[in-house]
N, C-alpha and C positions, 0 to 999 in steps of 0.2 A: 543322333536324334532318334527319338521312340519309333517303333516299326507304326506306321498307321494299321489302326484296326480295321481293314477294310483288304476286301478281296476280289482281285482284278480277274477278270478272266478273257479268255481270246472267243471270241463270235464272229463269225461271217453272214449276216445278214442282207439278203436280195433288198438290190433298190438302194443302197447306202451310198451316199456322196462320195465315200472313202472308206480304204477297209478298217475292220474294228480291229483296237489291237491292245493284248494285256497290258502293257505299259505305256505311256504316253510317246506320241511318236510326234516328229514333227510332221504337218500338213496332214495326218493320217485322225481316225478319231476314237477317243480314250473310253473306252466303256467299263464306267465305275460303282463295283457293287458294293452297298454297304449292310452290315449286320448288326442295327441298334444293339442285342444280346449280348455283343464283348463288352460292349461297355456301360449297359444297362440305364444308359438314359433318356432315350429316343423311343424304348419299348412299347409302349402305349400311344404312339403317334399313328393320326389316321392318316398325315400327310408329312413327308419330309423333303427338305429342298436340301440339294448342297450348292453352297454360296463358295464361288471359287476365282482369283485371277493370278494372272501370269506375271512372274518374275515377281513383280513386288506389291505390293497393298499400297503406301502411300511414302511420303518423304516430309514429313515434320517432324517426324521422332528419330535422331537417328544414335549412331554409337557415339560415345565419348569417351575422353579420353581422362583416367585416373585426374582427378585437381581441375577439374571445368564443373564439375557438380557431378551430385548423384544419378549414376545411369537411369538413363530414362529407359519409361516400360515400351519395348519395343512393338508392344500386341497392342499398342494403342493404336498402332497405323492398321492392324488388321481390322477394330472395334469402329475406326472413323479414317476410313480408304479415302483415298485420293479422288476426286471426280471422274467418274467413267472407267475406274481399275476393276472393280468389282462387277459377277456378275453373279444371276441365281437360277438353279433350274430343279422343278419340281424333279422329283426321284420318283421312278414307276417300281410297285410290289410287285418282287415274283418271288412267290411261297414267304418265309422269312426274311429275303434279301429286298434292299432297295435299288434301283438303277440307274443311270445318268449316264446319255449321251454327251461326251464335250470333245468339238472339232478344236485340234489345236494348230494353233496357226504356225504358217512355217517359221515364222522370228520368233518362238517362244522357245523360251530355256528354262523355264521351272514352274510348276504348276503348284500353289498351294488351295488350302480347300478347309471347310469344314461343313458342318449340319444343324438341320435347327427345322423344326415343328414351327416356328414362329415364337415363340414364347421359352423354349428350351433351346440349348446350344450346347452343341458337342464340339467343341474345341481343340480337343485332343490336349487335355493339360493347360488349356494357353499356350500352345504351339503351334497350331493348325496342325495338317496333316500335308506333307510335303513329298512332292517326287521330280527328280530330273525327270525333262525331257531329252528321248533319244533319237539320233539319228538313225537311218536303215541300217546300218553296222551295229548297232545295240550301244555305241558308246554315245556319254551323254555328250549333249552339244556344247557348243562355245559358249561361256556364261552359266552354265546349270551350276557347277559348284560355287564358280563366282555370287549370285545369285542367294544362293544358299546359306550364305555367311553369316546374312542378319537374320536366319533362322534356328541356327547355330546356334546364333548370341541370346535371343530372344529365349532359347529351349535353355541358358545356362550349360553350354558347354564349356569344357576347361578350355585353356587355351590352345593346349597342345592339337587340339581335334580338332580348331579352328585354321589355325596356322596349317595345319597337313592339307585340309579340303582345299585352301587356296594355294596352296603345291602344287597339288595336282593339277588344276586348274592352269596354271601358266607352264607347267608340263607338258601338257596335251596342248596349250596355246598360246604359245610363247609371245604372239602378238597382240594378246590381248593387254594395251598395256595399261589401263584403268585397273588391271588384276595385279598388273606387278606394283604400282602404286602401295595396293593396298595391304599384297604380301610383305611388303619393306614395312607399314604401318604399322602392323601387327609385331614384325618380329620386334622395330622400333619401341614400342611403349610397352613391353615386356621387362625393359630393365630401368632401374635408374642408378647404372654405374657409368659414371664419366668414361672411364676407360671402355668400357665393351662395347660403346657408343660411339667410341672412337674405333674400334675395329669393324663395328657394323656398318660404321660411313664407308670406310675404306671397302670395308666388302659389295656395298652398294654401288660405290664409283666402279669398281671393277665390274661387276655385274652390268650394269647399264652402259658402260664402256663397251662388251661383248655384244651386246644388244645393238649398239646404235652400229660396230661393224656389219648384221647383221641386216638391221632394217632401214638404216642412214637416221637424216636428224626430225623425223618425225617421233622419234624416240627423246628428243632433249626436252620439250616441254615436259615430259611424264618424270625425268630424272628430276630436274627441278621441284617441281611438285614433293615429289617424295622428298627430296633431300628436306625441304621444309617442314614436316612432320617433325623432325630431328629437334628443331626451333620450337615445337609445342613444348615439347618432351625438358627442352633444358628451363623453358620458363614457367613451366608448373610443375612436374614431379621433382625438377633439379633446381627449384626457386633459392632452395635455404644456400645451396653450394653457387652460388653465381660466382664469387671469389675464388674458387678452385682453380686453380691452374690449368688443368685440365679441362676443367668447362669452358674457363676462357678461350683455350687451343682450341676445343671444340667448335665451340659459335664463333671463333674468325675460320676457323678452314670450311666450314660447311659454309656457311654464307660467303663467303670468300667466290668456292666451286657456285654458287645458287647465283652471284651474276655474273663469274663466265659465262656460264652456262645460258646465260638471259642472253647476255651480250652478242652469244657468236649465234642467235637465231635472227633473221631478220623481223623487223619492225613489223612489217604487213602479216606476218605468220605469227604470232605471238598470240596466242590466245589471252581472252580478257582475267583470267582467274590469274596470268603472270606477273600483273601488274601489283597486286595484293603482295603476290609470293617479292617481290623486286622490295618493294615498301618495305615489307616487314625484317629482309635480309641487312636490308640499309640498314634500319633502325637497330638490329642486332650488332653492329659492326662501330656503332657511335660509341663513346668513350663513356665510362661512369659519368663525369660532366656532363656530357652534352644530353646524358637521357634521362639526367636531373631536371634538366632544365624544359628538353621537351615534358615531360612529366607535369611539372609546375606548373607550364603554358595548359596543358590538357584539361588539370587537374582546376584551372583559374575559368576555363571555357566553361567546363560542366558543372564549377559551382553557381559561376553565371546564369549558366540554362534554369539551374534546379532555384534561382531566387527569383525566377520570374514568376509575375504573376503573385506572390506571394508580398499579405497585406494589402492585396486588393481585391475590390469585387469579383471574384469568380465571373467571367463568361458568362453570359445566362442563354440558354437555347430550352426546344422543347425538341423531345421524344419519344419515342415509342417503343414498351419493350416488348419481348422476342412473345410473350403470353398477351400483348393486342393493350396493357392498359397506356393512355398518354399524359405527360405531366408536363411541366418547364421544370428544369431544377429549382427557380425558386417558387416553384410548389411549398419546396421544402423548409422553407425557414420556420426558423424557431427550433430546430434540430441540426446538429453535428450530423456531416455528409464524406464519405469516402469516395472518390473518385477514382476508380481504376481502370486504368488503359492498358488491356493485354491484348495476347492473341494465343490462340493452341498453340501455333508452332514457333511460339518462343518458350526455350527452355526452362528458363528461370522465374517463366510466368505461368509455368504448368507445376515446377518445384512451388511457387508460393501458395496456390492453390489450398494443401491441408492448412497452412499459416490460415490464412483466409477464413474458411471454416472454421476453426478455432475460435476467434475474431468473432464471427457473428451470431455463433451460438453462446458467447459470450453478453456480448453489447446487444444485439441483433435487436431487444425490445427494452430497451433505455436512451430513447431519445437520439436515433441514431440510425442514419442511414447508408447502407453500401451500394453504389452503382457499379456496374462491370459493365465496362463502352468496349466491344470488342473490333479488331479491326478485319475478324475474318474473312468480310464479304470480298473487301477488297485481298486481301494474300492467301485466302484458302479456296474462296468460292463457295464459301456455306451461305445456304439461304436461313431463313429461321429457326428453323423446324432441327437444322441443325446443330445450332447453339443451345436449343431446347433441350434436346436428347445427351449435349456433352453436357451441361450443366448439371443435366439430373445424372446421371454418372457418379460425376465428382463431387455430387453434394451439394452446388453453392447454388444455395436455395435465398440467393438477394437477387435484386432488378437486375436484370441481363438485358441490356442492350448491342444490338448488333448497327455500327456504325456503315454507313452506306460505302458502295466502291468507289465513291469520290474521297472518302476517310472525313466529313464534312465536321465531324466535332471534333477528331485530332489536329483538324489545321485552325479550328479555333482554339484548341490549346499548346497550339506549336509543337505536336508532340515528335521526338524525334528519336526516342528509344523505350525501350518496353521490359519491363513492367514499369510505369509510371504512373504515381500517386500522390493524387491533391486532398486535402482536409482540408474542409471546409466550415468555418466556423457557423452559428446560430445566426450571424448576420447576413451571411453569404460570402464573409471574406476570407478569401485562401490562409488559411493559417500554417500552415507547415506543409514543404514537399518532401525532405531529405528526411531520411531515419523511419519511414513508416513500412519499413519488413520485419516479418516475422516478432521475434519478443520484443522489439522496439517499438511497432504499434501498438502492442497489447499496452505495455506501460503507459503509451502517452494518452491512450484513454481509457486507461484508467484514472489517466491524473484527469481527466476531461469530465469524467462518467461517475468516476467512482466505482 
């Protein structure tokens, strides 16, 4: 990662809670100077704050894995932090430099940061500016490289750099086992050769083998886990080879080891995330047949969901959007109406987003309206003001409405997964759910629009 443009120095200060110290220390406190000049954007500011939290900014955006969609931008958790992650502290002049007191508490492991006048932001690239936290030995703590990872990823580093800093990390802390997790994850979706997949299981059993004589079986959930990555890896980067021999040996011996491994923990110890991992081992383990046929069943449920409602009256409720105007939707008749039920921290309804845009700079003033019912309040905890500022962001400059934490218009439209969208005809009646992403909307109204 890029050196941060900024320059720490060691002060001893009367009267200080805790001593000052150049580098972030645990429980001690971090005095941070900055010099707008390196990077010449901050220059002219009469006042500068750096906006700075620990370990992480938020968790709706996170890594993905090659064949789940295109990597999402991981600065967006820095742009729209988590509730209460974030904080801000004016920065005091002396001479050209700025300053900043920050007490770091003793459970923190990595400190990111950036700067902003209010109106301008120093960024550092779109990477923030990032430093472990040390303990009184000068080595970083438990978690700082951990920590670091989606910093890494975020700053576009290769892999090789990624996979070393979480070495180290389970190096220095071999118990940390969220860390060995994630090292096996990495080395895992690096390849998509059946064979090497198979040596890196085997080298994983044996590794967590050592492990569990080391720490006993509070290590077995963490093996499981990991071994279940392996199962992303064969059914999306190794979709086309499922027939391979090899892949087959693969997904029976890895799921095979994933409910031993369930099995010889007992029931009351079993964390709830096993239960997923157990499900989806089963389901790997079913015969071409039988996962035809679950398929069918699934594929027969969700066509069901997606015909409901569809050919009848839409719902009718009234709302309010997140800029104060109120309507009922059938305000709207006499106009074609899009209905979309998202939320930020679904992926594939942050990917559809530019689609969207597209869409309404298209249509947006030929008889034709876009609703965004979001369900933030209840799974993110944004209040208005918040869906205001991501809206203008990303552009989508149609009705944004912010659904209450009860979700009171998704359970009047039974919604059950997300992105979900209703057209709504001139009458008010639902005309089509299914087929309305990306170039497949655009066509069907155009046949609607013209």
């Amino acid at each position: 990662m890029k050196t941060p443009t900024v320059i720490l120095i060691l002060l001893f200060l009367a009267g200080c809670a805790s001593p000052v110290t150049e580098t972030p220390v645990a429980g001690k406190t971090f005095l941070l100077q900055y010099d707008p000049e390196i990077t010449g954007i901050l220059t002219d500011a009469d006042q500068i704050s750096v906006v700075y939290a620990f370990d992480y900014w938020g968790t709706r955006v996170v890594q993905r894995l090659a064949g789940e969609g295109e990597q999402e931008d991981m600065f967006q958790n820095v742009l729209d932090p988590d509730e209460g992650r974030a904080s801000e502290v004016e920065m005091v002049r002396r001479g050209n430099l700025r300053e900043a007191r920050i007490p770091i508490p003793t459970d923190a492991s990595l400190i990111s940061y950036y700067f902003t006048d209010g109106e301008r932001y120093d960024y550092n690239d779109r990477k923030t500016y990032v430093s472990y936290v040390y303990d009184d030995d000068g080595r970083p703590v438990r978690g700082a490289r951990f920590r670091n990872i989606d910093f890494l990823v975020m700053a576009g580093k290769d892999h090789s750099k990624i996979l070393g800093e979480i070495q180290r990390e389970i190096e220095d802390y071999p118990d940390h086992f969220t860390a060995q997790v994630v090292y096996w994850r990495f080395r895992f979706f690096d390849t998509t050769s059946p064979e090497m997949l198979v040596k890196l299981a085997e080298e994983a059993n044996r590794h967590f083998a050592d492990l569990h004589k080391q720490f006993g079986d509070t290590l077995l959930s963490h093996q499981a886990i990991s071994l279940s990555d392996i199962n992303r890896v064969i059914m999306l980067s190794l979709r086309e080879q499922h027939d391979d021999p090899a892949v087959t040996g693969l997904s029976e011996s890895v799921n095979a080891k994933i409910l031993e491994i369930i099995e010889s923990i007992p029931v009351e110890n079993r964390s709830q995330r096993l239960s997923s991992v157990e499900s989806q081992a089963k389901y790997m383990l079913l015969t071409p047949e039988e996962r035809r046929e679950r398929e069918r069943e699934n594929m027969e449920r969700i066509m069901a969901m997606m015909a409901e409602f569809v050919g009848e009256p839409a719902p009718d409720f009234s709302f309010e959007t997140v800029t104060g105007e109120q309507y009922r939707l059938s305000d709207f008749r006499g106009r074609y109406i899009l209905l979309d039920f998202w939320g930020s921290w679904c992926g594939p309804c942050v990917q559809e987003i530019p689609k969207l845009v597209e869409v309404y700079d298209m249509f947006g003033d030929k008889n034709f309206v876009m609703i965004g019912i979001s369900n933030d309040a209840d799974a993110s905890n944004w209040d208005n003001q918040k869906l205001v500022d991501y809206a203008e962001e990303k552009g989508m400059q149609w009705m944004q409405v912010l659904d209450d934490q009860e979700t009171t218009i998704h359970k009047l439209y039974n919604i059950q997964f997300w992105p979900n969208m209703f057209l709504i005809d001139k009458d008010g009646v639902v005309l089509q759910r299914d087929g309305l992403r990306g170039e497949d909307l655009k066509k069907r109204l155009e046949e609607l629009l013209g």
